[in-house]
Residue frames relative to the residue before (quaternion, step in Angstrom):
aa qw qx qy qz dx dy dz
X 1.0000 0.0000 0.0000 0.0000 0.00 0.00 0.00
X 0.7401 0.3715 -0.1239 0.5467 3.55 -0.71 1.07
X 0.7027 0.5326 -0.3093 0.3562 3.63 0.88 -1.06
X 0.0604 0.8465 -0.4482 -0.2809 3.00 -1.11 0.00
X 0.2739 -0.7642 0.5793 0.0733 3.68 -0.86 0.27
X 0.4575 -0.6973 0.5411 0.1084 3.23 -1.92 0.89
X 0.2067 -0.7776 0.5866 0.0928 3.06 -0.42 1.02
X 0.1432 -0.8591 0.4902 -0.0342 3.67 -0.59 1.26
X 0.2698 -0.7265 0.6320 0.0003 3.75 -0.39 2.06
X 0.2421 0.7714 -0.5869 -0.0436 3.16 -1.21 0.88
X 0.2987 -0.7325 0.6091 0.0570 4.00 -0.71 1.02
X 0.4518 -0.6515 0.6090 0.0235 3.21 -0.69 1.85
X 0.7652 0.4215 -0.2179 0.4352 3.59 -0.06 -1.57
X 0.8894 -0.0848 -0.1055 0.4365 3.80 0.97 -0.11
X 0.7063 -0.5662 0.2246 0.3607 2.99 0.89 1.64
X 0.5107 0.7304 -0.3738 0.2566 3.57 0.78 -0.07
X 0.0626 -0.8028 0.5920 -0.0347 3.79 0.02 0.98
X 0.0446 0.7941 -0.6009 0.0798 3.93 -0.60 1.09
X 0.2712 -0.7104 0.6489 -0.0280 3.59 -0.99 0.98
X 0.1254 0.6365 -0.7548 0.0975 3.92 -1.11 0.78
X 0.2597 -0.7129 0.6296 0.1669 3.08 -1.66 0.55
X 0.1843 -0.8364 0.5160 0.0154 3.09 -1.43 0.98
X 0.3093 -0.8059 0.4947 0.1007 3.82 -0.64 1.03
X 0.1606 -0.6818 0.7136 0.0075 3.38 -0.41 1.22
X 0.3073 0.5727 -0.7591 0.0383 2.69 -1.83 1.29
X 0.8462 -0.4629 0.0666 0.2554 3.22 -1.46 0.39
X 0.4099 0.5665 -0.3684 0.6126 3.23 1.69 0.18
X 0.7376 -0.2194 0.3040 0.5616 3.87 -0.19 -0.95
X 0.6817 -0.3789 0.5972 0.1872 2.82 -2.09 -0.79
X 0.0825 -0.8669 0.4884 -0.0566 3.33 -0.15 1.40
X 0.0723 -0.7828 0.5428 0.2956 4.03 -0.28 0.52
X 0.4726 -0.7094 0.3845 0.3544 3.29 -1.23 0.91
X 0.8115 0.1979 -0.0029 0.5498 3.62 1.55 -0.51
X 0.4738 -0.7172 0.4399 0.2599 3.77 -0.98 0.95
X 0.1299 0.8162 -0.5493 -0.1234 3.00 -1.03 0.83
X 0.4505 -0.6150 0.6058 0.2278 3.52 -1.82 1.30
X 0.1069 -0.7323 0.6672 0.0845 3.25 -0.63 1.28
X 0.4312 0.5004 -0.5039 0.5565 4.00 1.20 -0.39
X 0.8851 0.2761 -0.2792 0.2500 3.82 -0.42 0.00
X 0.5046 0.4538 -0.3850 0.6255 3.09 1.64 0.04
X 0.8274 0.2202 -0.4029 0.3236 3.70 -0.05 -0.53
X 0.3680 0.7561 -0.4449 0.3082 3.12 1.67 0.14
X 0.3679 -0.5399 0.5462 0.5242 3.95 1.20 -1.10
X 0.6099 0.5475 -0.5357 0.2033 3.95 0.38 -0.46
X 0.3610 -0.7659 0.4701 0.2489 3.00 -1.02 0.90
X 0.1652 0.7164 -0.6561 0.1705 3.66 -0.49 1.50
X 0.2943 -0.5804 0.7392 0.1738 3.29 -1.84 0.50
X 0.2231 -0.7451 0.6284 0.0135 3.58 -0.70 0.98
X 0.0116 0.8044 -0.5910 0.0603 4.29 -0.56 0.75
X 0.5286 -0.6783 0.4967 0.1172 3.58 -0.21 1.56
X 0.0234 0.7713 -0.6295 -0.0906 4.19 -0.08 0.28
X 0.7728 -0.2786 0.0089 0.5701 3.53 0.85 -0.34
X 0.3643 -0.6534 0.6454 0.1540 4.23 -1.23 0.70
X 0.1193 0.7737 -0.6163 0.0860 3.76 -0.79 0.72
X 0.6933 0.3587 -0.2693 0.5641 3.58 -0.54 0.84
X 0.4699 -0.7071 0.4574 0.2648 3.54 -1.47 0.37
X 0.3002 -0.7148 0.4885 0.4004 3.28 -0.63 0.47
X 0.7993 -0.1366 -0.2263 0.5397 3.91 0.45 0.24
X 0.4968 -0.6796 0.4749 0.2566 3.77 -0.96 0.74
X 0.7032 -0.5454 0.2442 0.3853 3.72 -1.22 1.06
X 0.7385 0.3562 0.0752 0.5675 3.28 1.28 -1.50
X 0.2640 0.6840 -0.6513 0.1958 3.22 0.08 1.21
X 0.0038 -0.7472 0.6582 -0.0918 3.01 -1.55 1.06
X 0.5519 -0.3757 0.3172 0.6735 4.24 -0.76 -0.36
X 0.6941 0.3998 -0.3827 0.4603 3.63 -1.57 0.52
X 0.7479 0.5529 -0.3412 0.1362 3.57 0.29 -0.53
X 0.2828 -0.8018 0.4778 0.2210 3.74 -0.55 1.01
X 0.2713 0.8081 -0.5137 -0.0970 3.07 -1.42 -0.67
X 0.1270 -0.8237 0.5192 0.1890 3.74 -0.71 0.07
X 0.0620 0.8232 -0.5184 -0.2228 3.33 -1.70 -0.04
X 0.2365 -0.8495 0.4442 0.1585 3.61 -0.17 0.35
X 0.3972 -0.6342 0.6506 -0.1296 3.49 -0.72 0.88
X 0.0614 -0.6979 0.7008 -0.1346 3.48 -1.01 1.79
X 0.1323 0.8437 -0.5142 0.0795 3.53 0.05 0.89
X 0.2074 -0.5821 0.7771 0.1190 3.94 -1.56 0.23
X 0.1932 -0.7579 0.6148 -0.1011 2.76 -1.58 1.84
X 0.1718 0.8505 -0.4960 -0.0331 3.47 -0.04 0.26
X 0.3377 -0.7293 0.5889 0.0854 3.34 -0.59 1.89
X 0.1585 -0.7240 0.6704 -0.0352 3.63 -1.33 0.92
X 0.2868 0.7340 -0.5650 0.2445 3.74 0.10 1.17
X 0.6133 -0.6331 0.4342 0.1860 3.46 -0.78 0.63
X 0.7018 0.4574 -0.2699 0.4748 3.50 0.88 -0.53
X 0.6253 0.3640 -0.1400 0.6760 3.76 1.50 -0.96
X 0.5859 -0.3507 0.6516 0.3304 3.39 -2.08 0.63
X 0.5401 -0.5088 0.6014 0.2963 3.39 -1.59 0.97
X 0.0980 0.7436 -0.6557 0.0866 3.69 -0.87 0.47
X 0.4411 -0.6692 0.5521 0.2296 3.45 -1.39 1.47
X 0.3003 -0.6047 0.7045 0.2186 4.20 -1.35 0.22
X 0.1114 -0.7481 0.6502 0.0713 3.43 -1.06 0.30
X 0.1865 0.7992 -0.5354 0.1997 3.75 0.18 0.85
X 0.1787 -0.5936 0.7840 0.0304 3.25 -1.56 1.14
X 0.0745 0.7265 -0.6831 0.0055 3.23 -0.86 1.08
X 0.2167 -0.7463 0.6185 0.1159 3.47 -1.62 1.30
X 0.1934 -0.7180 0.6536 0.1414 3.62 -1.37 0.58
X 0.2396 -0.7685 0.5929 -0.0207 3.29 -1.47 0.86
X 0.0269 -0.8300 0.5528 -0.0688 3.38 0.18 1.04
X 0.0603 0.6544 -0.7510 0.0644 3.59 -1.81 0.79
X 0.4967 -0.6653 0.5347 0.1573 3.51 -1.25 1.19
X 0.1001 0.8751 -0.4713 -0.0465 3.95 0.10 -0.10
X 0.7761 -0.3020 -0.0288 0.5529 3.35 1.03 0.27
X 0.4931 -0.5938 0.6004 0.2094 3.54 -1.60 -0.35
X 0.3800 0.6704 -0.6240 0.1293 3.46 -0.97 0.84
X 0.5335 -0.7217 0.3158 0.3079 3.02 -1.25 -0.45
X 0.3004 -0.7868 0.5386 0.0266 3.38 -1.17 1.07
X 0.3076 -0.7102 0.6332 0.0068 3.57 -1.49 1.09
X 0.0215 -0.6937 0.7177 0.0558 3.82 -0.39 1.57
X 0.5687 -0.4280 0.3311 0.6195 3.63 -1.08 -1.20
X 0.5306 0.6523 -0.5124 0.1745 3.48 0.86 0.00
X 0.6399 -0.1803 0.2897 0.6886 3.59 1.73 -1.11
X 0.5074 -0.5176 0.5930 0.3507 3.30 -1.79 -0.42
X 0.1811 -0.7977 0.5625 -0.1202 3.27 -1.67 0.56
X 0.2931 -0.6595 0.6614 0.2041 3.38 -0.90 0.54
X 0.0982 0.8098 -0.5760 0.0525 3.38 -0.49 0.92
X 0.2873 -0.6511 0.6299 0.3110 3.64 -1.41 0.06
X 0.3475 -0.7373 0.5418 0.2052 3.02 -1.28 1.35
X 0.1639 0.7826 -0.5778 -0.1640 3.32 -1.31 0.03
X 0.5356 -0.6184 0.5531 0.1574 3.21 -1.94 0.81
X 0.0642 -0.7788 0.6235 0.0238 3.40 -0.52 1.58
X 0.1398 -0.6433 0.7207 0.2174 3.66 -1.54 0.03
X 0.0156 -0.7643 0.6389 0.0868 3.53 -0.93 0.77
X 0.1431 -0.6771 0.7205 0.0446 3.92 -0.86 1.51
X 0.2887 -0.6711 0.6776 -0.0842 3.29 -1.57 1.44
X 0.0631 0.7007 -0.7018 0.1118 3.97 -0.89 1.09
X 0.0058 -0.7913 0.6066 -0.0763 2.80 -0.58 1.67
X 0.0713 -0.8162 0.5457 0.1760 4.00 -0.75 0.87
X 0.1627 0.8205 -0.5475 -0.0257 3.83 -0.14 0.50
X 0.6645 -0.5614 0.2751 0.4094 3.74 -1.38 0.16
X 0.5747 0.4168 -0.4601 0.5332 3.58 1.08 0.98
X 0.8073 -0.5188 0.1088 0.2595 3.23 1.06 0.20
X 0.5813 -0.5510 0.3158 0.5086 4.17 -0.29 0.41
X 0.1531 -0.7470 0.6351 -0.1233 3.21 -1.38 1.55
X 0.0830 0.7141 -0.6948 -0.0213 3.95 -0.71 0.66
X 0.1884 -0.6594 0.7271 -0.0314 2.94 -1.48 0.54
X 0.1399 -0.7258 0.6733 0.0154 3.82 -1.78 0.50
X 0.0966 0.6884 -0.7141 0.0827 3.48 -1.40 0.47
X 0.2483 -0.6252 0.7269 0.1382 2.94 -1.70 0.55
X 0.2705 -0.6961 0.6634 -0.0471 3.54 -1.56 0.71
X 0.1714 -0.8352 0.5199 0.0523 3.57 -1.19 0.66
X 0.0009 0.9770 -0.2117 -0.0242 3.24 0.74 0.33
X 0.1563 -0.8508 0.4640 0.1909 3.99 -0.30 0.60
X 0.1226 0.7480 -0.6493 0.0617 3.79 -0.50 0.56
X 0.2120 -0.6835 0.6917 -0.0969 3.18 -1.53 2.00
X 0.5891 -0.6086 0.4358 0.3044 3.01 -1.09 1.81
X 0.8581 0.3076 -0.1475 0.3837 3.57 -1.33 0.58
X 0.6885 0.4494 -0.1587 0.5467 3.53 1.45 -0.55
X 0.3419 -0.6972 0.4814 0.4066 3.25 0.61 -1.19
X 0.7224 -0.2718 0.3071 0.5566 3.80 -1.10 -0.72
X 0.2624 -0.7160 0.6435 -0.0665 3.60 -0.97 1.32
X 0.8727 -0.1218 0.0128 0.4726 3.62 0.75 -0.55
X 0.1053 0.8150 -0.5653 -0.0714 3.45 -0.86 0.65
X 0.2195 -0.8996 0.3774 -0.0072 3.21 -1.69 0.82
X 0.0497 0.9361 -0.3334 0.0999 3.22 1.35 1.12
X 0.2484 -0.6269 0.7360 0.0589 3.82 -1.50 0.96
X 0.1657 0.6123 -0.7507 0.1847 2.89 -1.78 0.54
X 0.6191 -0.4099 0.2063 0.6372 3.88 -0.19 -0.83
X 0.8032 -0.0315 -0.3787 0.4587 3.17 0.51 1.03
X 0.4240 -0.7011 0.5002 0.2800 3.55 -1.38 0.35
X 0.1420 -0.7362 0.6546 -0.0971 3.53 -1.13 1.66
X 0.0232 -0.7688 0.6389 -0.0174 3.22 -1.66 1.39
X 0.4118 -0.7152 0.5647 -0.0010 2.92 -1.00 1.28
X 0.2485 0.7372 -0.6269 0.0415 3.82 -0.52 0.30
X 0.5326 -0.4988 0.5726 0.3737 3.36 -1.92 0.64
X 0.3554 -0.7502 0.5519 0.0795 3.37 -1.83 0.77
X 0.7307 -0.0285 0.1245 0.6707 2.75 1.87 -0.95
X 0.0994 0.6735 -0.7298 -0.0619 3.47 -0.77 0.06
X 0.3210 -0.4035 0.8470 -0.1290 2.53 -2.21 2.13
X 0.0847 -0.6420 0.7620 0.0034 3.65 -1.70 1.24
C-alpha cells in the first residue's frame, strides 16, 4: 500500500526498453503515466507528457463482472522532419470489463488468467483540427504477475506477449 514500483517493457526485435511507474495502493493499481506503445514501436518519433491520470489501471478485486475506467489527459508532440513540429492534445478514456478466466500460453509459460475486454476512445485536438479515434483490446492478467498478454484491433491487429518474467 502506497508503494511504488517500475514496471519494465522490453522489445527484443527493436531494441526498445520502456519503464512506467506504478502506485499501489489499497484500492488497485494506479499508472502514474500513459503509454503509446503504437507509437513507440511504431519508430514515430513522439514525446508523449501525462497532464493528469485518473482512474486505476487495474482494481484491488478483480474478478468475472468487474468494471472500471481510466482516462488519461496527455500532450503529444510528434517531431518528423518533413512536417512543422506540432503539439496533439488527447484525452484518452479506457473501459474495462472482466468476462472470464482461462487459460493462456505466451513464451514465457501457461497461466490461468482473467480475461478482459477493454474499449479505448481517443480525442485528439490539433492545429488541423479535432480527431477521435476507437479500439478494442483483449487482454490477459495473472494474479501476482501482472498482464501476460494483450490483443488489440483497430486498423490493425497487434500482439503483445510476456517472454519472460523476472520478479
Amino acid at each position: 500500500n502506497g508503494k511504488k514500483v517500475i514496471l519494465a517493457y522490453k522489445f527484443p526485435e527493436s531494441g526498445l526498453d520502456i519503464t512506467q511507474t506504478i502506485d499501489c495502493k489499497t484500492n488497485g493499481i494506479f499508472a502514474e503515466g500513459f503509454l503509446d506503445f503504437g507509437s513507440i514501436l511504431s519508430g514515430t518519433t513522439v514525446s508523449t507528457k501525462t497532464v493528469s491520470a485518473d482512474g486505476p489501471m487495474l482494481p484491488s478485486d478483480m474478478k468475472i463482472g468487474t468494471e472500471w475506467s481510466n482516462r488519461f489527459e496527455i500532450v503529444s508532440t510528434i517531431k518528423n522532419p518533413s512536417i512543422p513540429t506540432q503539439d496533439i492534445n488527447q484525452v484518452m478514456n479506457a473501459s474495462r470489463r472482466v468476462v472470464k478466466e482461462e487459460s493462456v500460453t505466451v513464451p514465457a509459460g501457461t497461466f490461468n488468467a482473467l480475461v478482459v475486454d477493454a474499449e479505448f476512445k481517443n480525442e485528439m485536438k490539433t492545429k488541423f483540427g479535432n480527431f477521435s479515434s476507437n479500439s478494442t483490446q483483449t487482454e490477459y492478467w495473472v494474479k501476482g504477475i501482472g498482464l501476460v498478454k494483450s490483443v488489440s484491433t483497430g486498423k490493425t491487429k497487434n500482439v503483445i506477449e510476456a517472454t519472460e518474467i523476472v520478479k
